[in-house]
N, C-alpha and C positions, 0 to 999 in steps of 0.2 A: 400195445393194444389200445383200443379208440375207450374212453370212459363214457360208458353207460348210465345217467341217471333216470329210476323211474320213478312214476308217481302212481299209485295205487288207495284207494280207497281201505282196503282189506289184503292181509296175505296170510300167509301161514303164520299160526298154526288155525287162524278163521276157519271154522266146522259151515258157517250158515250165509256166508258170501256170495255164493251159488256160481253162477257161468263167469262174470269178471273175472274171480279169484282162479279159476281153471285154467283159463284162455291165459294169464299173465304168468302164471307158472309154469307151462305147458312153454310159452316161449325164452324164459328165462331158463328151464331148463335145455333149450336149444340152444341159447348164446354163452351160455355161461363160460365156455370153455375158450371163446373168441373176443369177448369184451371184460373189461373191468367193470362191474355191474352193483349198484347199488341201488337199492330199497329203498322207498321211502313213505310209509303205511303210519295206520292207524297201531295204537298199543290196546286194543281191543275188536273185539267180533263185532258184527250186525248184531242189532239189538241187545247189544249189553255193553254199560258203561265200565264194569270191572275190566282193568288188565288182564292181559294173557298173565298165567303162572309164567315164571320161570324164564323170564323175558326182561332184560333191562329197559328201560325206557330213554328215551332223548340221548344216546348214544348210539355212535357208529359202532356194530359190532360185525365180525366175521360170521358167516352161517353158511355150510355145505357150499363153498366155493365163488362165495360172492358177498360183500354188504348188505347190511341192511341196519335201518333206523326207526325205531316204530317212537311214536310220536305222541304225547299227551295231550290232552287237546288244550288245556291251559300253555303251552309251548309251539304248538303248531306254528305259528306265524312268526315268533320271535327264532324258532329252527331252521325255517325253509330260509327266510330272510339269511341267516348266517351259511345256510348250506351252502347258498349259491351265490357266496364269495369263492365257491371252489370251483376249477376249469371242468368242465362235462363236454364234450365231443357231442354229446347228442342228449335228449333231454327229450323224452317219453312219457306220454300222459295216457292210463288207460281208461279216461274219461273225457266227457268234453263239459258236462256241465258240473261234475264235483266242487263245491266252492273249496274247500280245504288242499282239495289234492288236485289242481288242475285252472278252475279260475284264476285265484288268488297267486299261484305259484307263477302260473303264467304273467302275469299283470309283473311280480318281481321281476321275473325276466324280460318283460319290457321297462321297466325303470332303469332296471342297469343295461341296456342294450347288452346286454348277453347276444355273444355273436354264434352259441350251441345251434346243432340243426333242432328243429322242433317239430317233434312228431304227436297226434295225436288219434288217438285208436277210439271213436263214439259211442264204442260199444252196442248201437242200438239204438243209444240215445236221441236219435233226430229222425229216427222213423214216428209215423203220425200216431199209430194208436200210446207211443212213450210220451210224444210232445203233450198230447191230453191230460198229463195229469202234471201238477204244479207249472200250466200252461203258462198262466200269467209273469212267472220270473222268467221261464223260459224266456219268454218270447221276447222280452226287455234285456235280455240278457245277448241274445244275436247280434242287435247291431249294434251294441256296444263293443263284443269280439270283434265284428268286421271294421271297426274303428282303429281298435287296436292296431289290429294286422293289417294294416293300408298297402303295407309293401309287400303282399302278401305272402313270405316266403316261410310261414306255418306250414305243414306237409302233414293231410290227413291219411291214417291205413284203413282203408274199409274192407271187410272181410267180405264180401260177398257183389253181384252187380247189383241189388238191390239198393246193398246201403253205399255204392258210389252213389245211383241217383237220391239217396236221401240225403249225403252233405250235399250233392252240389243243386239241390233244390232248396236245402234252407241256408247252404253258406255261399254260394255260388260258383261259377265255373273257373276262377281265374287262382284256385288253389290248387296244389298240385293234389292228386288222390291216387294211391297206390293202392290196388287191391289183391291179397294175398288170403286165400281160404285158412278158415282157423285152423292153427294147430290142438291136436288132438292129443290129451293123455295117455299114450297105451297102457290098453286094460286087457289082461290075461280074460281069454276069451269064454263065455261060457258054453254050458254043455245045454242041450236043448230038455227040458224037463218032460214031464206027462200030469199034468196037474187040472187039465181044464174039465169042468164036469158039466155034465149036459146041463141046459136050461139052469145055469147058473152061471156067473163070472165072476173073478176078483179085477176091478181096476183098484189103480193105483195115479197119486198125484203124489208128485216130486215136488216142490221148488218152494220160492218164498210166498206167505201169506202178505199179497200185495191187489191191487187193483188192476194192476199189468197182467200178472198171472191168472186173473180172472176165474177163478176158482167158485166163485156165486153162479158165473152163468153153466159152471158142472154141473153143480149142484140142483140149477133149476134144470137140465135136461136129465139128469138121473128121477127127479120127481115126475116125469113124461113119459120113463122106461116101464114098460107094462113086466120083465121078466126078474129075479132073483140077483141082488146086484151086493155085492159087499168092496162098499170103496176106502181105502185107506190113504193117508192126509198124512203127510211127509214134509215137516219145511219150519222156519222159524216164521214164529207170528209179527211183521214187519208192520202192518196196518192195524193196530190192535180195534180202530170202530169198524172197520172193514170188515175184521173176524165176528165181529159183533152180528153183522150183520147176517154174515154166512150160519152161523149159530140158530138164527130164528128161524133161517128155510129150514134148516136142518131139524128140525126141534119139529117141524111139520110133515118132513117127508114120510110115504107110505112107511108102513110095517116090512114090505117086503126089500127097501132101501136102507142098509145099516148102515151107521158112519161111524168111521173108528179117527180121532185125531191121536199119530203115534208118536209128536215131537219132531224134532229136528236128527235127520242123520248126520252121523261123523261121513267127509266122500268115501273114506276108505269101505262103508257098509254100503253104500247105494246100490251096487251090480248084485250082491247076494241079498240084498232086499228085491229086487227088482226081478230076480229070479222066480219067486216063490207068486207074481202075478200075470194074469190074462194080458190086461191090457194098459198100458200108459195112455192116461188122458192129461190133455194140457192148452187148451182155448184161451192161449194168449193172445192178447191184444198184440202184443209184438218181441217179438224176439229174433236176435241178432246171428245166433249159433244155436244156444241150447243144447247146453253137455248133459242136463236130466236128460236129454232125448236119443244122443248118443248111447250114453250108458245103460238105457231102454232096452234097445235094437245090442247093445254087445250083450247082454240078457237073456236076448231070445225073446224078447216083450213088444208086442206089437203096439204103433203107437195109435193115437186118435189125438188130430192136433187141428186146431185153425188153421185158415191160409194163410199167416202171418207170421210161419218160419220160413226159413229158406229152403228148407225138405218139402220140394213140392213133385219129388219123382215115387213119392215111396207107393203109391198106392199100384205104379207100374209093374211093382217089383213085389206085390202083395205084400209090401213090409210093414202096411199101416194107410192111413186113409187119413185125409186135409178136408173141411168145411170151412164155408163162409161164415161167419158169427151171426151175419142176417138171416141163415136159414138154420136156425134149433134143431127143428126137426129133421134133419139131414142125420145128425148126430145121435137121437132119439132114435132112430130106423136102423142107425149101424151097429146099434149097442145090442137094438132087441135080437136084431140075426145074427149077432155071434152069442148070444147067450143059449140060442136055443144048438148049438152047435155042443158036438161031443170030441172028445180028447182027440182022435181019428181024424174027425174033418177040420180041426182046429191047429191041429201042428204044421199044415201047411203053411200059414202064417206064424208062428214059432221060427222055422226052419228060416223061412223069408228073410226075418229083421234079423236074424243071425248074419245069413251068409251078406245081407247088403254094411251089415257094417264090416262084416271080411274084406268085403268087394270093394267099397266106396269109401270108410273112413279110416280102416286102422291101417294106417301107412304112414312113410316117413320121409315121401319125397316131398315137401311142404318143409322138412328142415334147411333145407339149400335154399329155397324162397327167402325164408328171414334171413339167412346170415345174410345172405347179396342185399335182400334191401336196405337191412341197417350198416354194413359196409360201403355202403356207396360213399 
C-alpha cells in the first residue's frame, strides 16, 4: 500500500474545529483501509492552548487503523523537519494557507526535493469573502507559493466548481485541479419533529465565532424582524473583539429578540441540537462545504444561508432559501413569514431539508472518487 502523509490543522479528538476537521476525517475514514495513513495535527483544539487529555505528544502513535502524531507547538518545525526524512507516496495538505501545517511543511518539501505527489485541499480558503480577512499575508504569501512551484506539479483538490474557479483565479491555470464533492459523515437520519408555534420561531447558529461566519450581520437582521424570535449561538468564540462586538448589538436588540449564547458543541450533539430548532441561519461570507449545514437539513432544520455556499438549489427543493449579504432585508422578509407560520404550514419545509439530504447528500458513491484519485 502507497504511504499516506497528511497535514491538518486540528483532528480528533478537536470538539471546535468545525468543517476542516469533518471533511479530513470523513476522507480518512474512506482510505484508511487502502493506504498507510499518518496524521499529522496539532496536540490541541481551536482556541485552547492545553493538550488533549490522554494523548501522547511528539510521537507516532497507532489510533483506529492508521497513524497519527500530534504535535507541540514548541516542536512543530524541529518534527515535521525530521518527519520527512521518511518516504511518503503522497503528502496531503488540508490547507493552503496554514503556516504550521501546510506552508512551512511544504517549503521542507521543497528544500529536500521530496519527489512525494503533493496534494493540497484549500478548504475554501481562496474564495474572496476568506481572502478579506488577514488579506495582507495572504496576498504576499501567493506569489511566493507560485515561486516555489515553478514546475508546477503541486495538485490542488477542489471540492466543488466554484472553488476550481477560485484556485485557478488566484493560483493560476497551469496547475493541475481535481474536483471531487465533499465527503460526507453518515449521520443516522432524523425523524421529523412538530415543534414550530405560530408567530414565533427558534433559529439556530452553528459554527465558529469568526468574521467569516459573520454572525453580526445575523444579529443586525434579527434586530429588523418585526415577529417573536429566540436565536441560539452554538460555536467556540475564535474572534474574541469580534465577540465583543456582536455583544453590544445584542445588549440592544428589541425585548421581543432573545439571545441565548449555549457554548461550543461536542459533533457528536449537533443533529440532536439541531433537532429541537426552526431554522438554521448562517450568512457566511464564504464557505467551502459546510457540515453545520448538512447536519441542519439531516435534522429536518431548514436552512437560511447567503449565496456564498455551494447549496444554491435548496430553495428548489423548499429546503431552505440563499440571500445576497447586499440585500438584508431579503433575509428580514423570510424570517417574518415563516414566523407567522403554524406547525401545519411549517412541516412542509421540515419534511423538505430531510428528504434533500436523503436525496442529495447521504450517499456513498463519493467513496470510489477518493480512493482513484489518491491511487493514481
Amino acid at each position: 500500500m502507497k504511504n499516506l502523509l497528511i497535514f491538518c490543522d486540528f483532528y480528533l479528538p478537536s470538539i471546535e474545529a468545525g468543517g476542516p476537521l469533518r471533511s479530513i476525517t470523513a476522507i480518512i475514514d474512506a482510505l484508511k483501509s487502502d493506504f498507510n495513513i499518518t496524521v499529522v495535527t496539532r496536540n490541541h483544539d481551536l482556541c485552547s492552548p492545553e493538550p488533549y487529555a490522554n494523548i501522547i505528544s511528539n510521537v507516532i502513535q497507532d489510533f483506529n487503523g492508521y497513524k497519527i502524531l500530534y504535535l507541540s507547538k514548541k516542536n512543530i518545525l524541529k518534527n515535521t523537519f525530521k518527519l520527512l526524512n521518511n518516504h511518503y507516496d503522497i503528502i496531503y495538505f488540508n490547507s493552503f494557507f496554514s503556516p504550521h501545517f501546510s506552508v512551512i511543511p511544504q517549503f521542507i518539501v521543497w528544500l529536500k526535493r521530496l519527489k512525494a505527489r503533493i496534494i493540497i485541499s484549500p478548504r475554501g480558503e481562496l474564495g474572496g469573502g476568506a481572502l478579506t480577512i488577514k488579506s495582507g499575508r495572504k496576498k504576499r504569501y501567493l506569489p511566493v507559493f507560485k515561486f516555489l512551484q515553478g514546475n508546477k506539479t503541486t495538485e490542488f483538490l477542489a471540492s466543488s466548481g466554484n472553488e476550481r474557479i477560485e484556485i485557478e483565479k488566484r493560483i493560476g491555470k497551469n496547475f493541475k485541479v481535481t474536483e471531487i464533492a465533499n465527503l460526507s459523515i453518515q449521520k443516522k437520519l432524523s425523524s421529523v419533529s412538530n415543534l414550530k408555534k405560530e408567530n414565533k420561531i427558534r433559529i439556530v447558529f452553528v459554527s465558529r465565532i469568526s468574521t467569516k461566519k459573520n454572525i453580526l450581520f445575523a444579529l443586525n437582521v434579527l434586530n429588523r424582524v418585526k415577529g417573536d424570535v429566540l436565536f441560539d449561538i452554538y460555536g467556540p468564540i475564535e474572534d474574541l473583539n469580534y465577540w465583543n462586538e456582536c455583544l453590544q448589538v445584542i445588549a440592544q436588540l428589541p425585548a421581543h429578540i432573545e439571545v441565548k449564547y449555549a457554548g461550543a458543541l461536542h459533533p457528536d450533539q449537533v443533529i440532536d441540537t439541531l433537532k429541537s430548532y426552526d431554522l438554521f441561519f448562517l450568512p457566511t461570507l464564504n464557505e467551502n462545504y459546510g457540515y453545520a449545514i448538512v447536519e441542519a437539513l439531516a435534522a429536518a432544520c431548514p436552512v437560511l444561508l447567503s449565496n456564498q455556499t455551494p447549496w444554491h438549489d435548496l430553495s428548489h427543493f423548499n429546503a431552505g432559501w440563499e440571500y445576497d449579504l447586499s440585500q438584508p432585508m431579503q433575509f428580514v422578509e423570510k424570517i417574518d413569514s415563516l414566523i407567522v407560520m403554524n406547525e401545519k404550514q411549517y412541516q412542509q419545509y421540515k419534511i423538505a431539508a430531510l428528504n434533500y439530504y436523503t436525496d442529495h447528500v447521504a450517499n456513498n458513491a463519493l467513496v470510489d472518487d477518493y480512493k482513484l484519485f489518491f491511487n493514481k
